[in-house]
C-alpha positions, 0 to 999 in steps of 0.5 A: 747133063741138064735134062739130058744135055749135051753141048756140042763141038764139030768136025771133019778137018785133019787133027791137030794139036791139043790146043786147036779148036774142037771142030779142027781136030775132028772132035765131037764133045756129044753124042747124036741120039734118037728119040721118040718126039711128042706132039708137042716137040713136033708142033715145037720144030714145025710150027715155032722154028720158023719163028725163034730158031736160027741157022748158021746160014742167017750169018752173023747177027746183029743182037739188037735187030734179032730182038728189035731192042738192046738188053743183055744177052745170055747163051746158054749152050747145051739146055738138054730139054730146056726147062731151066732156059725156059723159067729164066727167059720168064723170069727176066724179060727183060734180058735176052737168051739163046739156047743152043742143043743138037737134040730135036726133042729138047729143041722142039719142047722148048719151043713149044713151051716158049710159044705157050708162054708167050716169050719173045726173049728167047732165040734157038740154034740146033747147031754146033755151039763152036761154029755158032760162037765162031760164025754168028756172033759178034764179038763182044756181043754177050753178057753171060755164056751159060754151060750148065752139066756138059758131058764130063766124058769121064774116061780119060782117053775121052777127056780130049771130047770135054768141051772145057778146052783153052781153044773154047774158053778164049773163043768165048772170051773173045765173045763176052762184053770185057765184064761179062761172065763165062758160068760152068757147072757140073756134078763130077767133081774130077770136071769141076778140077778139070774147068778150074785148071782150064780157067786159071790158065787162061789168060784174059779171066778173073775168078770170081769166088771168094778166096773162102771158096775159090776157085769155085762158087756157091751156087747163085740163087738165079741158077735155076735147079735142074731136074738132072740136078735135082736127081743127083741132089737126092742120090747125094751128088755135089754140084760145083759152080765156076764164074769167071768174068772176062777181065779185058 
């Protein structure tokens, strides 16, 4: 996972078929987890979350207000302890981000380090990533959406808890600018099958690798490398990179 992430899905309803929605089919692709908070990731949840986070209570945003301006916006769902989230929110200011993680400590240290840092691109969701697509942005209001190592759930009765599901994509889909791209990555080659196969079915998306690669990218020197990445790296691990681009 991206320092330990773990993108989300919901919740109580009766299950349903295999298409429907995650949180309508009683389904949770994370794992809620306790962990010990430091003083800064404490600081980060009581000082700065008044200022940068957001509740699926504060309904549907209208970006350009959120942020007082109009430039791209970039979700990314699942940032574990945030790091990469925080270097590219500092690295482009000129472009707005959204981070979405269940996890307190990964919240709270990124909020610390956004406030250290000054950044005032940078808004924050401890949600469930679908009832957030779902609730509180518009449609047609994103650039890129982000999904960087998401739990591959390796087991294959657990495959129905992957996040990557047709029901997901189309609701993303429906939440990018048409030209504004969905970007996955993960260090399981089997999940990497699995987003592919997802990806070429469904409708209204355009690969964007070349035919030498496809379906897969290199990966783009503007996603930062990871410390989960850069472990795997020295264990030896793959890293695929998927890219599609809404078409519609």
């Amino acid at each position: 996972m991206n320092d330990e992430q773990r993108p989300d899905t919901p919740s109580t309803d009766a299950p349903e078929g295999p298409d429907a929605p995650l949180h309508r089919r009683g389904i949770k692709s994370y794992v809620l987890r306790a962990g010990r908070m430091t003083a800064a990731q404490t600081r980060g949840l009581e000082e700065v979350w008044p200022r940068l986070g957001l509740t699926l209570e504060d309904g549907r945003q209208d970006l350009e207000t959120l942020f007082g301006r109009r430039a791209p916006v970039v979700l990314e769902i699942g940032f574990g302890m945030g790091g990469s989230l925080i270097e590219q929110a500092e690295t482009h200011p000129d472009t707005d981000f959204i981070g979405i993680e269940v996890h307190a400590p990964g919240v709270g240290k990124l909020l610390d380090e956004a406030d250290k840092r000054g950044l005032t691109n940078l808004r924050v969701y401890r949600e469930d990533a679908l009832l957030v697509l779902e609730q509180c942005l518009p449609e047609g209001s994103l650039d890129t959406l982000q999904l960087f190592f998401p739990d591959p759930w390796t087991k294959k009765k657990h495959h129905k808890r992957r996040i990557v599901q047709p029901a997901f994509v189309e609701l993303v889909r429906t939440r990018l600018k048409p030209g504004g791209t969905l970007h996955m990555a993960t260090d399981w080659e089997a999940y990497a099958e699995w987003m592919a196969e997802v990806m070429v079915e469904a409708p209204g998306y355009q690969n964007t690798a070349t035919d030498e690669t496809a379906p897969y990218v290199p990966r783009p020197e503007f996603r930062p490398l990871t410390k989960f990445e850069q472990r795997g790296e020295k264990l030896g691990h793959g890293v695929w990179d998927l890219i599609f681009r809404r078409a519609d």
